[in-house]
N, C-alpha and C positions, 0 to 999 in steps of 0.2 A: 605409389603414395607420394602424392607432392610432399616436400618440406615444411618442417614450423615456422611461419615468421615471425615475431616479434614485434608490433609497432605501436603506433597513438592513433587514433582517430576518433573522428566523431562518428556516435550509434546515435540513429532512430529508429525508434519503434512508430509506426500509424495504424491506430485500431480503426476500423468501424465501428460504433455505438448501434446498438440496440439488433443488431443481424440475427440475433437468437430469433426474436419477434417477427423479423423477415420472414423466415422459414417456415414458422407456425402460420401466419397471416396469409400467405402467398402458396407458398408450397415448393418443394427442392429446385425445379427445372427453373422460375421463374426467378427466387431468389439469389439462385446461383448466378443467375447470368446478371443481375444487378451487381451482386459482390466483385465479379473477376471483370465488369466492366471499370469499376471504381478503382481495385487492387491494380488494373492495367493503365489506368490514368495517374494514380501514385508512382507508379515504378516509372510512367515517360518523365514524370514531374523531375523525379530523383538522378536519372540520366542526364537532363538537362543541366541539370547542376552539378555536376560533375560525380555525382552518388554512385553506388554501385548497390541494387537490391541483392542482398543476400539468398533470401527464401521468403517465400509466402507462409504464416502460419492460422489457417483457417484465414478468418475475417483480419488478418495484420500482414504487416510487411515490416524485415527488418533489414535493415540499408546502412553500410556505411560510408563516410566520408574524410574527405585526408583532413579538413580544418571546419572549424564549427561555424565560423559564418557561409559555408555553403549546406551545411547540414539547415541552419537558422534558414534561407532565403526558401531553400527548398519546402522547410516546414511553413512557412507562410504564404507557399503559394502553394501547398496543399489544402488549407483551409479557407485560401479565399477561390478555390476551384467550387464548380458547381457540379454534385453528381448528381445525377438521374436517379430517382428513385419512383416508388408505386404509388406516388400521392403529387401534390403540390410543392412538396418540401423536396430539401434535396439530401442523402444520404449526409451526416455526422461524422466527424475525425474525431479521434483524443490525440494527442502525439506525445512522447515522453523523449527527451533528448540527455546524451551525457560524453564526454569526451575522458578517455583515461587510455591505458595500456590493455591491449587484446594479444591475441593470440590468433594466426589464421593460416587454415589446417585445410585441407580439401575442401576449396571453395567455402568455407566455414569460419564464424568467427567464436573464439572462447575467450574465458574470462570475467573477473569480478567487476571491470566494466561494462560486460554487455551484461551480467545481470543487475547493475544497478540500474543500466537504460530499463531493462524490464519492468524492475520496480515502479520506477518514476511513472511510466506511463499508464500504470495503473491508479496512481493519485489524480491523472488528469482527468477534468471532466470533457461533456461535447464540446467541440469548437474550439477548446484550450492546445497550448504547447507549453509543458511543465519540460524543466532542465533542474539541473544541478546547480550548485554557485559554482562550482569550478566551469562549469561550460557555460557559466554566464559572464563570470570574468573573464574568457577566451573571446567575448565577445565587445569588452569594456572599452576599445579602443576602435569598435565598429560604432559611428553616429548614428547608423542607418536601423540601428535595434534600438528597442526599448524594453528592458524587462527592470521585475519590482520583485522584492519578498512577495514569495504566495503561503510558505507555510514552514512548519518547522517537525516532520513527522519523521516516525518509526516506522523500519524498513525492513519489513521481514527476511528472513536469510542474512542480509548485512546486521542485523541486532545491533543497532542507534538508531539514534534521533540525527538528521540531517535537515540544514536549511535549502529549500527550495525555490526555484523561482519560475516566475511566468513570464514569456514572451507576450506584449502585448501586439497584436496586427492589427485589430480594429478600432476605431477611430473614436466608437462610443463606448470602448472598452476602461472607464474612467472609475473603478469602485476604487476606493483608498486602503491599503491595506496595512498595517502595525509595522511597522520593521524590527527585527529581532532585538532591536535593545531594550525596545519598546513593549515586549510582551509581558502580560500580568504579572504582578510580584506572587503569585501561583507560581508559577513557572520556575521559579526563581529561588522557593521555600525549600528545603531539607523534607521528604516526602518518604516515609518511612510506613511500613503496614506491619501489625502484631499482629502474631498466629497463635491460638491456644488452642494445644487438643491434645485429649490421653494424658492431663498431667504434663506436658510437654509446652515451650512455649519459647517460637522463635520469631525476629523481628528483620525483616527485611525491607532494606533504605533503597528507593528507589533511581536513586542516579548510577548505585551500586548492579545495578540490575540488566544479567548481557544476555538473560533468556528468560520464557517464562518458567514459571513454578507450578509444577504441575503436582497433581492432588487425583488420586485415586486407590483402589485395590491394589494395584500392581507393586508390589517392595521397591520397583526404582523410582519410584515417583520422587518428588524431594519430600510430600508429604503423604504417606502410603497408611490409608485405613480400610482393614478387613472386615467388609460387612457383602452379603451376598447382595444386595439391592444395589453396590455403590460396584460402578463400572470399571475395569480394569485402567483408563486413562479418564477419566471422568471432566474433569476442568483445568481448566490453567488459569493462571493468573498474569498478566503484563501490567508492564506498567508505560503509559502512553499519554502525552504532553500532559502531565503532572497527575495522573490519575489511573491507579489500578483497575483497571480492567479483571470484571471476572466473565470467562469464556468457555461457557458450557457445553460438552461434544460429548454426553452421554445417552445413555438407552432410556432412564427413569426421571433425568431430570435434577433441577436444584433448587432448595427455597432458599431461603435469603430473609430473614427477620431482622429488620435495621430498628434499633432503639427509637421507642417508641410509638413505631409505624406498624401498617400490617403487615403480614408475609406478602413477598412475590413470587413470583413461581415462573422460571425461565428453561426451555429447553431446549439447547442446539440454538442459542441465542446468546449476546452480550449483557452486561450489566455494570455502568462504575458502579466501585462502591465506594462510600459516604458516610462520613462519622463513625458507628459501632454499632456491631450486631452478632448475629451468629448465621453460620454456612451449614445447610442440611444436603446431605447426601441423600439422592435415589428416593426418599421419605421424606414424609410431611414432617414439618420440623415442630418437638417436641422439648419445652421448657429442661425435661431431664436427661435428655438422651445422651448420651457417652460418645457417641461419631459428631456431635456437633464440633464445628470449630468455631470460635470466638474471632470476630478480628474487630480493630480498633485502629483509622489511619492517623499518625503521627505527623506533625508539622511543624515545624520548627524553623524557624530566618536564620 
């Protein structure tokens, strides 16, 4: 077993977009040999640049590198690469980049760096290169890059909100985008949600908020109601750039009655929620029922 090491570097991740559809459209032998055509012109790209591909996983490659402007060069002459694919167009990148402290174990890198690379490249769309601000400011003293706020999202497993940014490489690549100071006074409000049920009734402030709140049968829940129709992990609740998310992962489903509107009816689906209403477990939601929960979002400057 080689040794631990210790060090910084830059991580990229490079997805292919839409490869699922490859396979269905095409069929295994054909689509395969597009993918590991593409994934083999990624990995020379990354060589070149002084990278070093870690492992291929499915349709990605993840690569590190000793400083971010050769992770950055590499990343934009992967996207202005043209892959071959089974049409006119040419196969799609997303790329997510991030520079911090890893860990590197049997040819392997760990650490809360390489999963924030993971993250990030999961926000990016086709043709994008989404980073960090720390691996954008690594880059603040390169003239040869261009990157702008792209967004300010919530990062599963890390639970916050971080500001992100886009490398731009293309030249019509001109949309204007808000810079974080500049985001809606939403943003910005005291963003709190009340919960009422069983006589019971708590209020949860959303900046305060470093998981979701989860709602089901099961006693650990934060909010745990016994009814046989309502599923042992049934919803969660997050709360994401200024607005509670309700996230539905049960077997029967959830209605949703918002003051003065009609029911909607969500399942194994998202839903913000908006002003005040009541949350129906598993059942159609009924003016007297006892498993209702009441909620009401607070906002306050």
């Amino acid at each position: 077993m080689q040794n631990q090491i210790h060090k910084q570097c830059a991580i990229m991740f490079a997805d292919i977009v839409g490869s699922t559809h490859l396979y269905s459209q095409l069929g295994d032998p054909e689509a395969e040999k597009l993918i590991s055509s593409c994934l083999s012109e990624m990995s020379s790209i990354t060589t070149y640049h002084q990278g070093c591909v870690i492992k291929t996983i499915g349709d990605e490659i993840m690569c590190q590198f000793s400083n971010a402007k050769n992770a950055a060069l590499a990343a934009i002459e992967i996207q202005q690469s043209t892959f071959p694919s089974h049409s006119s167009q040419s196969l799609n990148i997303r790329i997510g980049l991030h520079f911090g402290n890893i860990l590197e174990k049997n040819n392997d890198i760990y650490g809360d760096a390489v999963n924030m690379a993971a993250r990030i490249v999961a926000i990016a769309k086709s043709r994008q290169i989404i980073t960090t601000k720390h691996f954008s400011l690594c880059l603040a003293d390169q003239f040869i890059f261009q990157t702008r706020f792209f967004d300010n999202a919530y990062i599963k497993g890390i639970n916050k909100n971080i500001d992100v940014y886009q490398i731009l490489w293309e030249k019509n690549d001109t949309t204007n985008l808000i810079k974080p100071q500049d985001v809606p006074s939403l943003f910005k409000e005291n963003i709190s949600i009340l919960l009422k049920f069983n006589n019971k009734e708590k209020i949860y402030s959303g900046k305060s908020i470093n998981s979701a709140i989860s709602i089901g049968r099961d006693e650990r829940c934060d909010i745990s109601i016994d009814a046989d129709f309502i599923s042992r992990s049934h919803l969660n609740l997050e709360f994401r750039r200024g607005k509670f998310v309700l996230i539905d992962h049960s077997s029967n489903g959830t209605y949703i009655k918002l003051k003065q509107h009609n029911k909607l009816f969500i399942r194994r689906e998202e839903l913000p929620l908006i002003g005040e209403g009541y949350i129906s477990l598993g059942g159609d939601y009924q003016e007297n029922n006892a498993n209702n929960i009441y909620f009401k979002i607070i906002t306050s400057t």
